[in-house]
C-alpha positions as CSV (number, residue, x, y, z in Angstrom):
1,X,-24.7,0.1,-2.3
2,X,-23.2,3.7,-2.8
3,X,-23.6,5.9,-6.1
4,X,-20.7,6.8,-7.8
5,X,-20.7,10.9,-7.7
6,X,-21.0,13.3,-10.7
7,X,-17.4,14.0,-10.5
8,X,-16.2,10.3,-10.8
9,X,-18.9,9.8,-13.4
10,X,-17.6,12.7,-15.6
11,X,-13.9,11.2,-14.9
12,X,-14.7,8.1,-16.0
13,X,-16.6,9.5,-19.3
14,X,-13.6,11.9,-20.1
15,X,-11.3,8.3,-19.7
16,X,-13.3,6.6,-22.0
17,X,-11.8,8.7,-24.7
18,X,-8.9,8.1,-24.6
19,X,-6.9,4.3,-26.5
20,X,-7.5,1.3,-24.4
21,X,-3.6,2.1,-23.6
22,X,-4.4,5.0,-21.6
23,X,-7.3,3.6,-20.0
24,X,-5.0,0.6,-18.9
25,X,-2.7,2.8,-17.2
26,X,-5.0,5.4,-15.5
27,X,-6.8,2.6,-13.8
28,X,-3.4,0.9,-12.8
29,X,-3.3,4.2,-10.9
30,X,-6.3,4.5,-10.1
31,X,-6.3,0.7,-8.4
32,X,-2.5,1.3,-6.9
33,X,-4.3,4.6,-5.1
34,X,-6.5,2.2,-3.8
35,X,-4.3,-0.4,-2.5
36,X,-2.1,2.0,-0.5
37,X,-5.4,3.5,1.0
38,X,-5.9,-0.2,2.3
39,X,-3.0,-0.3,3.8
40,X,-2.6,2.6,5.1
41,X,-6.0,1.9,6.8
42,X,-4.5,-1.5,8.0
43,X,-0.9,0.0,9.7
44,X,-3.2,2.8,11.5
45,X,-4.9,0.2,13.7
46,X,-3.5,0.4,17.2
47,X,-2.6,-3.3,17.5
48,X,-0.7,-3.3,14.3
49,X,1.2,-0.4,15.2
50,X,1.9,-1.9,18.3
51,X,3.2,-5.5,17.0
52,X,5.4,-3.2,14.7
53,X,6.6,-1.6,17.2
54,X,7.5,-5.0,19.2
55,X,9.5,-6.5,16.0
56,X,11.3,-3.2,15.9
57,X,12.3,-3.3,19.4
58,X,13.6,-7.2,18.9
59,X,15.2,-6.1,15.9
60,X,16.9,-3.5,17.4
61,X,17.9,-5.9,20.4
62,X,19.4,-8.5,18.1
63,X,21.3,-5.8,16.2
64,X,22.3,-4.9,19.7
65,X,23.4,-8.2,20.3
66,X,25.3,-8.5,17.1
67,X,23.1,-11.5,16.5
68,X,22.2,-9.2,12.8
69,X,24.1,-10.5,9.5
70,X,23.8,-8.5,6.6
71,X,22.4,-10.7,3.6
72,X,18.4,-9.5,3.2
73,X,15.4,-11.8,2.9
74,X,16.0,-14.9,2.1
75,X,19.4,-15.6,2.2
76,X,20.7,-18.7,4.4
């Protein structure tokens, strides 16, 4: 398991001055930082990109086709 460094450990001191409040929403941040890392992490792999790149290409085909409707998700 890693240690946390100094400068995290002095962040998270500093935080814990603040009202329960604030704590609340610097660690929303702090978890919503996180989660985009994750994903970008997860588009960056090579077959990701490329299976994006594949459902572009057939959406771009169908639009071609004029087999596209406007309506967005879930609409019948």
């Amino acid at each position: 398991m890693l240690a946390m460094t100094e400068k995290l450990r002095s962040a998270f001191e500093a935080i814990q001055q603040y009202p329960p409040d604030v704590q609340d929403e610097i660690a929303t941040r702090i978890l919503e930082e996180l989660e985009e890392r994750e994903w970008d992490a997860i588009v960056r792999k090579p077959r990701v990109i490329k299976r994006i790149r594949e459902l572009a290409d057939q959406a771009l085909s169908l639009y071609e086709q004029g087999k596209v409707r406007d309506g967005g998700f879930g609409t019948d």
